[in-house]
mmCIF file of the N, C-alpha and C atoms, coordinates in Angstrom:
data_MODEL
# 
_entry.id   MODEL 
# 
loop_
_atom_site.group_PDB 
_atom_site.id 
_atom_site.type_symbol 
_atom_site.label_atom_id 
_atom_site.label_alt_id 
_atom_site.label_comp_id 
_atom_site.label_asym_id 
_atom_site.label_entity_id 
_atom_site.label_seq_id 
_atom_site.pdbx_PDB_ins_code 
_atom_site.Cartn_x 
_atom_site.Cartn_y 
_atom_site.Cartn_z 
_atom_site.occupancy 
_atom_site.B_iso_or_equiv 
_atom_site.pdbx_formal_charge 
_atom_site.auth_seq_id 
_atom_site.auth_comp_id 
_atom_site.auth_asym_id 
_atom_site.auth_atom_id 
_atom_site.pdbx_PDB_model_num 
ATOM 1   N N  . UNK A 1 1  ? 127.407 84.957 75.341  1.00 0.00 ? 1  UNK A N  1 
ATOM 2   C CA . UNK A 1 1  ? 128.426 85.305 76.328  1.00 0.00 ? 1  UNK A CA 1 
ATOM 3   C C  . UNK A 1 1  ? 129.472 86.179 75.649  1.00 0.00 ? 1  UNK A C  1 
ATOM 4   N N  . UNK A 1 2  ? 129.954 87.571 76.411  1.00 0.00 ? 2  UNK A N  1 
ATOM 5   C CA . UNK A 1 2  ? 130.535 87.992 75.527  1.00 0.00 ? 2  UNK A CA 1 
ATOM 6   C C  . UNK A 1 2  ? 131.859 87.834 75.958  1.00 0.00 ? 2  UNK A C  1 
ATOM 7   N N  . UNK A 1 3  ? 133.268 88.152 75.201  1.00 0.00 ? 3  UNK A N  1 
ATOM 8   C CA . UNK A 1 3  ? 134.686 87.556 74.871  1.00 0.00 ? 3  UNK A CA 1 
ATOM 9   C C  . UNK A 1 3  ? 135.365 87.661 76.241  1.00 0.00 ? 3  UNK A C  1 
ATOM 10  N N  . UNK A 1 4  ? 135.099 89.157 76.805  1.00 0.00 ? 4  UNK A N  1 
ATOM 11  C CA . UNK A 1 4  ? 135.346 89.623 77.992  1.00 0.00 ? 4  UNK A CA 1 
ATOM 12  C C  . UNK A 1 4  ? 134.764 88.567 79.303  1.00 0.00 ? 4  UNK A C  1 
ATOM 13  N N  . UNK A 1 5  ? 133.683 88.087 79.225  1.00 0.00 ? 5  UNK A N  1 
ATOM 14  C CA . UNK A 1 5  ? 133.248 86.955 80.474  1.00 0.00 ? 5  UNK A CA 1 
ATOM 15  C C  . UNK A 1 5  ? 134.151 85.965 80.692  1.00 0.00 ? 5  UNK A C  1 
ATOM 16  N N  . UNK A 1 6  ? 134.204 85.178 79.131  1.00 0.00 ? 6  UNK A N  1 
ATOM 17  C CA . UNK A 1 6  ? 134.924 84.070 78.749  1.00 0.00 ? 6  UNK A CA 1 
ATOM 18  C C  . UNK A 1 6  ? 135.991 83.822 79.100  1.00 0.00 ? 6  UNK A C  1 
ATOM 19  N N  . UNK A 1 7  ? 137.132 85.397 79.253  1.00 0.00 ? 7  UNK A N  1 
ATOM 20  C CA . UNK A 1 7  ? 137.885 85.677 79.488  1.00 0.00 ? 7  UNK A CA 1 
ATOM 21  C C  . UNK A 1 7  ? 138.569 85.275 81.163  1.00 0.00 ? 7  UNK A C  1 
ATOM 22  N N  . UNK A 1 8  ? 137.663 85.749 81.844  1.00 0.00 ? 8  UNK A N  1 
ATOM 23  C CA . UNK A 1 8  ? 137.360 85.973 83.260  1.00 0.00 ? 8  UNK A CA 1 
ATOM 24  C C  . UNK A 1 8  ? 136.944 84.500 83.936  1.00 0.00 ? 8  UNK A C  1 
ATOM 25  N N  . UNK A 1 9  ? 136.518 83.579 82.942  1.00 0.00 ? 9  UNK A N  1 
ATOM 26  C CA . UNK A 1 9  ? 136.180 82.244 83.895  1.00 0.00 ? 9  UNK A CA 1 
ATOM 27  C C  . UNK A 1 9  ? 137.234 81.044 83.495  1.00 0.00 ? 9  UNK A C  1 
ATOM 28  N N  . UNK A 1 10 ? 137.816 81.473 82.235  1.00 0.00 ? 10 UNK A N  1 
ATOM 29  C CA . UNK A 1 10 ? 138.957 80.770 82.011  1.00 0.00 ? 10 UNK A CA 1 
ATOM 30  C C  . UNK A 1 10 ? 139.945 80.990 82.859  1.00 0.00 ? 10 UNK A C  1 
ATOM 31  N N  . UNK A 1 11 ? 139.822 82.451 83.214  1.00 0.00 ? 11 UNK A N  1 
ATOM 32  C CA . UNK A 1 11 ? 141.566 82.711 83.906  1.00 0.00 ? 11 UNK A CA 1 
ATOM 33  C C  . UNK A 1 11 ? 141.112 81.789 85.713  1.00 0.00 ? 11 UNK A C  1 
ATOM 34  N N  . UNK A 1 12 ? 140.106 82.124 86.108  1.00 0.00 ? 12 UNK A N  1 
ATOM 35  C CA . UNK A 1 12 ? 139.621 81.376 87.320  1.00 0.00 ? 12 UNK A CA 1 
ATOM 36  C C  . UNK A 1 12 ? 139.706 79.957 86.945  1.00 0.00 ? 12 UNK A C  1 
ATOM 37  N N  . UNK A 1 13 ? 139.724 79.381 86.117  1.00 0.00 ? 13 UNK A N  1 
ATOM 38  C CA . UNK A 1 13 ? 139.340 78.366 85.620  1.00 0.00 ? 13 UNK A CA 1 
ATOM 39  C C  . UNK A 1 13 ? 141.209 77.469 85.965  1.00 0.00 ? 13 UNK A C  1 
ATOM 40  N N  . UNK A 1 14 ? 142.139 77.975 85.270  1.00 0.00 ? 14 UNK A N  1 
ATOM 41  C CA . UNK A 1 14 ? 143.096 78.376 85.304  1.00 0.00 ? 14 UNK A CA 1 
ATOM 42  C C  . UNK A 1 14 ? 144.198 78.176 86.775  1.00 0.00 ? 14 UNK A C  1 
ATOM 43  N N  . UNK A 1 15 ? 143.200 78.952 88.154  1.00 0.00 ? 15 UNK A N  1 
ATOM 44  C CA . UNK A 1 15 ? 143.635 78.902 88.967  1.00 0.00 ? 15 UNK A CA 1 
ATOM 45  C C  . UNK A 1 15 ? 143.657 77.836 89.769  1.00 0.00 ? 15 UNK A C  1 
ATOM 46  N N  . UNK A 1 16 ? 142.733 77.140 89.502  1.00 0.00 ? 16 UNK A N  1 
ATOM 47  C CA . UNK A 1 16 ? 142.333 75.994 90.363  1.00 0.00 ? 16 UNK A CA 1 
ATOM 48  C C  . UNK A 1 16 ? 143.323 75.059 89.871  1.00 0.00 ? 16 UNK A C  1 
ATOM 49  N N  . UNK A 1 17 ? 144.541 75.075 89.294  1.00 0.00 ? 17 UNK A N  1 
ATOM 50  C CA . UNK A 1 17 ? 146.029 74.234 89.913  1.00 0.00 ? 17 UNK A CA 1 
ATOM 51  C C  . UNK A 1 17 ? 146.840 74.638 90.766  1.00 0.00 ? 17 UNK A C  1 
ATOM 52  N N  . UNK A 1 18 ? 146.331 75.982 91.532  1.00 0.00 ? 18 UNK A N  1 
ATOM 53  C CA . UNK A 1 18 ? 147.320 76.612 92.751  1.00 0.00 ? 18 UNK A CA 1 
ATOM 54  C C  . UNK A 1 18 ? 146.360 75.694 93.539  1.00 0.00 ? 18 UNK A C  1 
ATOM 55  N N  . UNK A 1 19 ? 145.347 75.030 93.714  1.00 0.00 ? 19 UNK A N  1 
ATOM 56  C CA . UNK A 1 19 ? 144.529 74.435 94.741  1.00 0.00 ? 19 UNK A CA 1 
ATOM 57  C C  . UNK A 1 19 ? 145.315 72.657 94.702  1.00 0.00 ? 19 UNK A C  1 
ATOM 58  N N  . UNK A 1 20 ? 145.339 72.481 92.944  1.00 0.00 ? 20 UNK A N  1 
ATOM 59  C CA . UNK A 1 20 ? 146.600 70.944 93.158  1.00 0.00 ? 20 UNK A CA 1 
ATOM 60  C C  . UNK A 1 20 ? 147.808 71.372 93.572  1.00 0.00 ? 20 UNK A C  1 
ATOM 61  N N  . UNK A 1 21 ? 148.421 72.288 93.744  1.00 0.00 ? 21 UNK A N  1 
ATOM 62  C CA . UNK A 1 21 ? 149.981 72.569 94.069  1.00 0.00 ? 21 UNK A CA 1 
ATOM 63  C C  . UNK A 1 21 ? 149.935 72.689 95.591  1.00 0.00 ? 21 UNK A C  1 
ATOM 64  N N  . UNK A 1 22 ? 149.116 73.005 96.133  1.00 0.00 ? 22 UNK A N  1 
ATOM 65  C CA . UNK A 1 22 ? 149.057 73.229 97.950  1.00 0.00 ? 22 UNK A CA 1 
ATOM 66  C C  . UNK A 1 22 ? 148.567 72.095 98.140  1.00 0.00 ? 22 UNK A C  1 
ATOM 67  N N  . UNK A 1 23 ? 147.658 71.016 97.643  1.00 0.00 ? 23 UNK A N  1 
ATOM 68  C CA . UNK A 1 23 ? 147.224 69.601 98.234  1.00 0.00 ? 23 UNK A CA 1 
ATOM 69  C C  . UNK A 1 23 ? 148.973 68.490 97.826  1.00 0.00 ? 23 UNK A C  1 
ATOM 70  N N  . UNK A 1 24 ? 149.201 69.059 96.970  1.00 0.00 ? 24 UNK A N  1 
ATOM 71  C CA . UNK A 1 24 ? 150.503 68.328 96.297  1.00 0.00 ? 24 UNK A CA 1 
ATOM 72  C C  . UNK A 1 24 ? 151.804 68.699 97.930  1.00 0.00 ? 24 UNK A C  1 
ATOM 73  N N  . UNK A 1 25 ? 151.534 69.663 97.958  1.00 0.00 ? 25 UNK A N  1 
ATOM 74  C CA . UNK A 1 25 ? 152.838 70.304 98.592  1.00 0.00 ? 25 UNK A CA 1 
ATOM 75  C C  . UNK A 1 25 ? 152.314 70.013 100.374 1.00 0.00 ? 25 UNK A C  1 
ATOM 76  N N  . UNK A 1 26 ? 151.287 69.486 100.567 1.00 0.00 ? 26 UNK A N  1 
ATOM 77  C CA . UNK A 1 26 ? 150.804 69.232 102.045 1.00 0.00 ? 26 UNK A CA 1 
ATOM 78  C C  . UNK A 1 26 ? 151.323 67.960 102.171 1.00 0.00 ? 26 UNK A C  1 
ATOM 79  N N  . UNK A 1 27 ? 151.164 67.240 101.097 1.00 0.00 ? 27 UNK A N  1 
ATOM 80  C CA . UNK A 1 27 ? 151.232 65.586 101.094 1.00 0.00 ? 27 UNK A CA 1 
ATOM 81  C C  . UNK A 1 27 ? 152.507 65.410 100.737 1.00 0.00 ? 27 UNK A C  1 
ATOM 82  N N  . UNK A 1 28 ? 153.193 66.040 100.170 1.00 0.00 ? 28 UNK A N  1 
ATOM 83  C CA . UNK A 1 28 ? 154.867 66.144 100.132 1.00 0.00 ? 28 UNK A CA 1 
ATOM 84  C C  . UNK A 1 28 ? 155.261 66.075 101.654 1.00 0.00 ? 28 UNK A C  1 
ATOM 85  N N  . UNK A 1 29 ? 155.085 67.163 102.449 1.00 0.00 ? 29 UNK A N  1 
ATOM 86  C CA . UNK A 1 29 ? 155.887 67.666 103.663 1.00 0.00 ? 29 UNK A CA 1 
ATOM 87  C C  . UNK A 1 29 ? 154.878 66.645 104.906 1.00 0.00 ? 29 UNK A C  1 
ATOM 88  N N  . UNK A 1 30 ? 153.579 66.177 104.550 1.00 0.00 ? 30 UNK A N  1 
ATOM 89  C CA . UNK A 1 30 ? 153.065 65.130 105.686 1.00 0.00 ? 30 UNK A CA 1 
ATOM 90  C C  . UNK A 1 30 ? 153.524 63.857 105.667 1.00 0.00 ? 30 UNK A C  1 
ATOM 91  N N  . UNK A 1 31 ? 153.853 63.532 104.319 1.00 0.00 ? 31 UNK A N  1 
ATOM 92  C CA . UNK A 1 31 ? 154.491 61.793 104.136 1.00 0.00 ? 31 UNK A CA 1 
ATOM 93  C C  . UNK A 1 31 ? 156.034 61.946 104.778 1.00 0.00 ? 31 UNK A C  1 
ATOM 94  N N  . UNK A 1 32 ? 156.850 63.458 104.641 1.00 0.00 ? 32 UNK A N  1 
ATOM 95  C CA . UNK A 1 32 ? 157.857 63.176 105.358 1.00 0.00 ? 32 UNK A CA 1 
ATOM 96  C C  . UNK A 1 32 ? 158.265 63.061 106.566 1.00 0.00 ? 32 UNK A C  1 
ATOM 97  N N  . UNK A 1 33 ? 156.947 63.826 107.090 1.00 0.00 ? 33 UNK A N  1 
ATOM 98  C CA . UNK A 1 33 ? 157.360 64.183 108.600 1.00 0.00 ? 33 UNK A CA 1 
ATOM 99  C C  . UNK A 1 33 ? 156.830 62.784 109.202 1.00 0.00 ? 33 UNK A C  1 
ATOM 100 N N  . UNK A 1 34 ? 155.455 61.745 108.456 1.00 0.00 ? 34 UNK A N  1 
ATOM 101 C CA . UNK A 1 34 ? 155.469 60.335 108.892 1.00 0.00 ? 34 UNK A CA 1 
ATOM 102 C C  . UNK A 1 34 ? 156.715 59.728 108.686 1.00 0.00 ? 34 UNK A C  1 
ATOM 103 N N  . UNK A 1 35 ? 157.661 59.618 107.948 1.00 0.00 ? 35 UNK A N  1 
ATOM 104 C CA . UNK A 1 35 ? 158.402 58.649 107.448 1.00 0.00 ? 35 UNK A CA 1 
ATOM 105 C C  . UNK A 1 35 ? 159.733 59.178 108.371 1.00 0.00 ? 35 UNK A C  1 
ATOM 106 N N  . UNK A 1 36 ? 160.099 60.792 108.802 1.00 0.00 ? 36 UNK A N  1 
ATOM 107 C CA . UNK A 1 36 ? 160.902 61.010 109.327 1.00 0.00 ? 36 UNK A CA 1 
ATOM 108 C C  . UNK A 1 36 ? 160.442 60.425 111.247 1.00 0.00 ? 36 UNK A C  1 
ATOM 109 N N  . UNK A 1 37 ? 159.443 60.577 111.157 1.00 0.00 ? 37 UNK A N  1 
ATOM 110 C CA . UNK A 1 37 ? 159.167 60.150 113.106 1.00 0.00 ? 37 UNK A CA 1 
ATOM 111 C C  . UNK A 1 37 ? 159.087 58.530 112.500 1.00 0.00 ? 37 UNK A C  1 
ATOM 112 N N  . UNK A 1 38 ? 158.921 57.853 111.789 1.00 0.00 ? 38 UNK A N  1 
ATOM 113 C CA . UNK A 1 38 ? 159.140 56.614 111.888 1.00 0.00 ? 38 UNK A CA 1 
ATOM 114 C C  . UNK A 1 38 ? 160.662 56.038 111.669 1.00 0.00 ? 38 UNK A C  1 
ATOM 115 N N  . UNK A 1 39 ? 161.698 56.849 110.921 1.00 0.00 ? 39 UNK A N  1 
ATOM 116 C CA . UNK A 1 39 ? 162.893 56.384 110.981 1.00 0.00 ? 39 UNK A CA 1 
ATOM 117 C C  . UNK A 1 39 ? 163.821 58.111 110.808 1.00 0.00 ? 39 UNK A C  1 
ATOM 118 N N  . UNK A 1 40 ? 163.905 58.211 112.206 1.00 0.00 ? 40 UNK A N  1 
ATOM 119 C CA . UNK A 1 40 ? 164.618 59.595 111.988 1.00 0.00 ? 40 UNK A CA 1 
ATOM 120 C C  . UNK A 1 40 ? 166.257 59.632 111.882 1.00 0.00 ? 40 UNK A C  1 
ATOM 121 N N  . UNK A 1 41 ? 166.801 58.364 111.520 1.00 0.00 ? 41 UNK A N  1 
ATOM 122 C CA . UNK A 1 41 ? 168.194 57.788 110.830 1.00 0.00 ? 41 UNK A CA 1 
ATOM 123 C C  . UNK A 1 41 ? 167.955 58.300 109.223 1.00 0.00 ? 41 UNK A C  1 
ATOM 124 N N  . UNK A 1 42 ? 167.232 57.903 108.498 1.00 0.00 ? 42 UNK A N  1 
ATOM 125 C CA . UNK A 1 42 ? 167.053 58.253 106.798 1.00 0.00 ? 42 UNK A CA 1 
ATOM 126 C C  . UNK A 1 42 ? 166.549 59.335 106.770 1.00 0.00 ? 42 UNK A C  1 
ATOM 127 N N  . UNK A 1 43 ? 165.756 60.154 107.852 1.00 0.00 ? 43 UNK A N  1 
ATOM 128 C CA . UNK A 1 43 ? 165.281 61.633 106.948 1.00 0.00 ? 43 UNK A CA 1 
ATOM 129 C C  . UNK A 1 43 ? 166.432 62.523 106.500 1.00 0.00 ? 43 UNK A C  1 
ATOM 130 N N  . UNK A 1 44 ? 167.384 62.519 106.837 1.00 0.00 ? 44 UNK A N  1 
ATOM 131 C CA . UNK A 1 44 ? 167.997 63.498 105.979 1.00 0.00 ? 44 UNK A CA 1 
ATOM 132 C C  . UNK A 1 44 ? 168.801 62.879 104.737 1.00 0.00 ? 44 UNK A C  1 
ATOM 133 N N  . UNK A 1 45 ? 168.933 61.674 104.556 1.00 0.00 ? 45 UNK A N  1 
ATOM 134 C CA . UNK A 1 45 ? 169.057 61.389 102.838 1.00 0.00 ? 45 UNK A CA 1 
ATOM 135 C C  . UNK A 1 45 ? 167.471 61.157 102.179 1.00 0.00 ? 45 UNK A C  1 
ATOM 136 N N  . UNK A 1 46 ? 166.921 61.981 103.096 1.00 0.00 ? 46 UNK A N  1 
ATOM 137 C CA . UNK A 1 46 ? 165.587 61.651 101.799 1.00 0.00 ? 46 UNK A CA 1 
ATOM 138 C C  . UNK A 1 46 ? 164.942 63.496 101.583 1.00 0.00 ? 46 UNK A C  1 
ATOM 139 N N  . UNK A 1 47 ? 166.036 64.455 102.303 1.00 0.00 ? 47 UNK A N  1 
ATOM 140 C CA . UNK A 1 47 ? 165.088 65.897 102.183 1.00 0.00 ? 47 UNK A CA 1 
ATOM 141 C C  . UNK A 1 47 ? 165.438 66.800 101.005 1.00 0.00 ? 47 UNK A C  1 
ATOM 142 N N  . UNK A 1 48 ? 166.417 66.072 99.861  1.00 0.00 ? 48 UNK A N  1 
ATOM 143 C CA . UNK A 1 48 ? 166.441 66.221 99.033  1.00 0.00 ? 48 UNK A CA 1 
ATOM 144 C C  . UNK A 1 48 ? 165.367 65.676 98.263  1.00 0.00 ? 48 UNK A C  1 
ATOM 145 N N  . UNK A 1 49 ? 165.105 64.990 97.811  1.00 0.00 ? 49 UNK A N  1 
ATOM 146 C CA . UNK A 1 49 ? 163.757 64.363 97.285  1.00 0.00 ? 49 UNK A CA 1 
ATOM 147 C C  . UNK A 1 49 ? 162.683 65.198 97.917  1.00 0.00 ? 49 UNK A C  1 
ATOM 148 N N  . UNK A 1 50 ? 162.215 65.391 98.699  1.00 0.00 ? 50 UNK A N  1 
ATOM 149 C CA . UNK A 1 50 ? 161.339 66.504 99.364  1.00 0.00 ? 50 UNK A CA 1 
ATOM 150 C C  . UNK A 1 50 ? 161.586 67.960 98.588  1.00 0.00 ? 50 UNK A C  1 
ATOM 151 N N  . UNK A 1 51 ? 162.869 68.271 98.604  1.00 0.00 ? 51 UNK A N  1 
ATOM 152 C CA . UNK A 1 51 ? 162.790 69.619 98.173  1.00 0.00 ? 51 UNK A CA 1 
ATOM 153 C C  . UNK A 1 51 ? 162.289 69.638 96.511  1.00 0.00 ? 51 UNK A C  1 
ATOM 154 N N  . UNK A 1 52 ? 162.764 68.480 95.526  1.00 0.00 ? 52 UNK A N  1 
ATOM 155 C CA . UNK A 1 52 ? 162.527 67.869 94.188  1.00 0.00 ? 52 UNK A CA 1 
ATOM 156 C C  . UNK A 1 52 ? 161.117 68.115 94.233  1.00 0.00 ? 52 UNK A C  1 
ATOM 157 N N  . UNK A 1 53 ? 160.395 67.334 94.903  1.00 0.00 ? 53 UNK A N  1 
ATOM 158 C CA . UNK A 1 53 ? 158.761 67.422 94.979  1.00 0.00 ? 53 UNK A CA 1 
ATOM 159 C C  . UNK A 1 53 ? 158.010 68.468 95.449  1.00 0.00 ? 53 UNK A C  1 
ATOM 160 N N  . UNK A 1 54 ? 158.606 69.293 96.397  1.00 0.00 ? 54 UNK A N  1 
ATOM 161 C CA . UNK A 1 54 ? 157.932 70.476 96.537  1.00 0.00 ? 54 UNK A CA 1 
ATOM 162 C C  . UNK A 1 54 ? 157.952 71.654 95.544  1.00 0.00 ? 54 UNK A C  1 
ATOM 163 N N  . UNK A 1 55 ? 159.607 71.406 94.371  1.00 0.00 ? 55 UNK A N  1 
ATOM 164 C CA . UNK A 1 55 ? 159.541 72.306 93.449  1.00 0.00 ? 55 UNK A CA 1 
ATOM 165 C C  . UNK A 1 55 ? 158.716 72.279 92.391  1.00 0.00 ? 55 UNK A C  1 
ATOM 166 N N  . UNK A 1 56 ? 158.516 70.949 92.400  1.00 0.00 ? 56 UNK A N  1 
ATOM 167 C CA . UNK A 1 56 ? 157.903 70.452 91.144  1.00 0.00 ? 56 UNK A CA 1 
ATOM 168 C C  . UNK A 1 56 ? 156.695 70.517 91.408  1.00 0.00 ? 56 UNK A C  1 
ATOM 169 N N  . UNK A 1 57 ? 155.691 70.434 92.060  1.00 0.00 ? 57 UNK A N  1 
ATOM 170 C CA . UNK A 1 57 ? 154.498 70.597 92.305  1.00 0.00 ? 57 UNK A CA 1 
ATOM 171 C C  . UNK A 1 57 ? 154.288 71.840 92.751  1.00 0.00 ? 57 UNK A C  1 
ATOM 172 N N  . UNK A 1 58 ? 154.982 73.291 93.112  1.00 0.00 ? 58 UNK A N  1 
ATOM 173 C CA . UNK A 1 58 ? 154.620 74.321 92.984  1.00 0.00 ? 58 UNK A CA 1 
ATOM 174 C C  . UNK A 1 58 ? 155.051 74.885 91.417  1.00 0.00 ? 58 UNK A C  1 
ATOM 175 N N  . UNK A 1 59 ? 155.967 74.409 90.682  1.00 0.00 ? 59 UNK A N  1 
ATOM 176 C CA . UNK A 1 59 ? 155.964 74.555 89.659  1.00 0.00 ? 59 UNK A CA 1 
ATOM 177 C C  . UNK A 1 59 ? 154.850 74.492 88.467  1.00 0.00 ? 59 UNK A C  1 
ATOM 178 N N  . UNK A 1 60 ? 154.013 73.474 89.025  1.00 0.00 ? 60 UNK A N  1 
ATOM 179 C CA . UNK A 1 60 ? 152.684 73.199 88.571  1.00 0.00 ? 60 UNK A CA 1 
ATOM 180 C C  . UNK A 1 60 ? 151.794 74.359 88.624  1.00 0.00 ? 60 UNK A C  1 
ATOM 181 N N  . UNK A 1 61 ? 151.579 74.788 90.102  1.00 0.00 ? 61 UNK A N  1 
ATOM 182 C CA . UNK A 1 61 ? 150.762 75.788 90.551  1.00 0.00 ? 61 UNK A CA 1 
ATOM 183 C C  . UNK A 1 61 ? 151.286 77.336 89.478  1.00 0.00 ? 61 UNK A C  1 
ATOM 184 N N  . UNK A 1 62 ? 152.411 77.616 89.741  1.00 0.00 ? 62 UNK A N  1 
ATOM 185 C CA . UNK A 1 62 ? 152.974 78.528 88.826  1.00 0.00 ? 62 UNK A CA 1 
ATOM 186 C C  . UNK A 1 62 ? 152.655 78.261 87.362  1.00 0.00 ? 62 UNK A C  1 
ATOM 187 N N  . UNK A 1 63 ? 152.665 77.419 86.686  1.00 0.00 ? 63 UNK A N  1 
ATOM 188 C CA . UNK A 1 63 ? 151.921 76.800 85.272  1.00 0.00 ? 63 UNK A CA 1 
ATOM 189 C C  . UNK A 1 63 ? 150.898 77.281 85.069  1.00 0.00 ? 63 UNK A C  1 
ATOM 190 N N  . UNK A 1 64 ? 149.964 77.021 86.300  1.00 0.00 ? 64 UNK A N  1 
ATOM 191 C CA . UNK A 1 64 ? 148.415 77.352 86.034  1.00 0.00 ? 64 UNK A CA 1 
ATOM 192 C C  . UNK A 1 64 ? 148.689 79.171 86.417  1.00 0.00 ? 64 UNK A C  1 
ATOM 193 N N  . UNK A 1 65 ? 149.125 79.346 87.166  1.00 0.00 ? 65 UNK A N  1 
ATOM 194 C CA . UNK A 1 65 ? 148.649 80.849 87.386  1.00 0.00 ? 65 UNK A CA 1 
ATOM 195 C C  . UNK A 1 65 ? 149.406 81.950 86.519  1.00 0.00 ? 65 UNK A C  1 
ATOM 196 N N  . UNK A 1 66 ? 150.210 81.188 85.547  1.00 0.00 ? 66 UNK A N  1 
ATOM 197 C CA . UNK A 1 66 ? 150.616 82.289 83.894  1.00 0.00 ? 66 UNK A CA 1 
ATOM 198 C C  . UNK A 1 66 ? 149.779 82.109 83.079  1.00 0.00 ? 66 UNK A C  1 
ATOM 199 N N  . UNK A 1 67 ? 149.141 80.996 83.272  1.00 0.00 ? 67 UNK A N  1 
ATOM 200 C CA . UNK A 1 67 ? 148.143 80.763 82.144  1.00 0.00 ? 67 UNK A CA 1 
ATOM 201 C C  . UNK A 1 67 ? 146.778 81.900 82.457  1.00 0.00 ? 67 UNK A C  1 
ATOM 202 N N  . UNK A 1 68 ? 146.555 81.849 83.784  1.00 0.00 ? 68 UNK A N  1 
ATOM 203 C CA . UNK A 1 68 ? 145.606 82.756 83.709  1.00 0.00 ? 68 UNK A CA 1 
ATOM 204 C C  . UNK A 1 68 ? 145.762 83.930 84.031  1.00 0.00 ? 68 UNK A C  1 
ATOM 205 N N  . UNK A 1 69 ? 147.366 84.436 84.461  1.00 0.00 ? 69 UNK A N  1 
ATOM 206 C CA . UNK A 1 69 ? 147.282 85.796 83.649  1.00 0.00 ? 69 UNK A CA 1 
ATOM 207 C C  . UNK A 1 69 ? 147.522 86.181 82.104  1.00 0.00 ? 69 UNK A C  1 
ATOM 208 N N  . UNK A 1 70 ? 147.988 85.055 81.615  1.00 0.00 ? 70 UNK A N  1 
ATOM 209 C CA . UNK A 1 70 ? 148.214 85.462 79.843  1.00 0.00 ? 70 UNK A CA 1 
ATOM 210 C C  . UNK A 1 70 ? 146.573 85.411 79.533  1.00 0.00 ? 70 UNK A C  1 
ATOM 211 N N  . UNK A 1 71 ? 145.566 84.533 80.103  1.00 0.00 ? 71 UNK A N  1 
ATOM 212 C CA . UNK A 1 71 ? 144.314 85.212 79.802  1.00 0.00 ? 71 UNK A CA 1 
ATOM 213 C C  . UNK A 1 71 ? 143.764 86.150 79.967  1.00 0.00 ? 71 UNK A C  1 
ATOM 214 N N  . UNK A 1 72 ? 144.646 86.743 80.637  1.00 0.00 ? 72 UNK A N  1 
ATOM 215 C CA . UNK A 1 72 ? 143.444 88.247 81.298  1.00 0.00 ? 72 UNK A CA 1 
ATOM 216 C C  . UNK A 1 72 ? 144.555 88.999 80.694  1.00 0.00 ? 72 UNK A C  1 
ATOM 217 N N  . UNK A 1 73 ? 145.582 89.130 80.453  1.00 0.00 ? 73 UNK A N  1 
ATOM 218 C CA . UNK A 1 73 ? 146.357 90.971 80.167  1.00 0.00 ? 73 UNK A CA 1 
ATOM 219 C C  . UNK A 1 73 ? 146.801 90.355 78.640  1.00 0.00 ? 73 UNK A C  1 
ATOM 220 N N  . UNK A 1 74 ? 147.156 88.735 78.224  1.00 0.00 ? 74 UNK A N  1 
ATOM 221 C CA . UNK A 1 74 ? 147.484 88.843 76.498  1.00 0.00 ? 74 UNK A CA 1 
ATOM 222 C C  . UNK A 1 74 ? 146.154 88.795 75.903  1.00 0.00 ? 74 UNK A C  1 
ATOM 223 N N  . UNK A 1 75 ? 145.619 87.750 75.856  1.00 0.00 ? 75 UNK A N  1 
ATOM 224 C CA . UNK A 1 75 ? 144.670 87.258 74.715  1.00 0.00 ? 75 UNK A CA 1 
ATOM 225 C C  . UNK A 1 75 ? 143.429 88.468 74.913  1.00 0.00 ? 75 UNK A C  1 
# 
């Protein structure tokens, strides 16, 4: 296999945490909108915590997708 392939299935390889950051970030905003129609008194001391978890789990996604451009334009 030559360096250039290797290159190319790592960086794909790579991407597939933008696929955990959108399952992360569905289940963020679906547990709230259950928890907000079940007590719509507390959803707004809890949409801070929402915004915490949505950063942080696209933060993830962003993790993976430098990694696989530092595979394809550094290494």
């Amino acid at each position: 296999m030559e360096a250039e392939a290797a290159k190319l299935i790592g960086a794909g390889l790579a991407c597939t945490a933008l696929i955990g950051a959108g399952i992360g970030i569905g289940n963020i905003f679906g547990s709230y909108l259950q928890g907000a129609l079940r007590n719509p008194s507390a959803a707004d001391g809890q949409w801070g915590r929402v915004l915490l978890g949505f950063a942080l789990a696209e933060a993830t996604g962003l993790f993976g997708l430098l990694v696989a451009f530092m595979l394809l334009f550094v290494f």
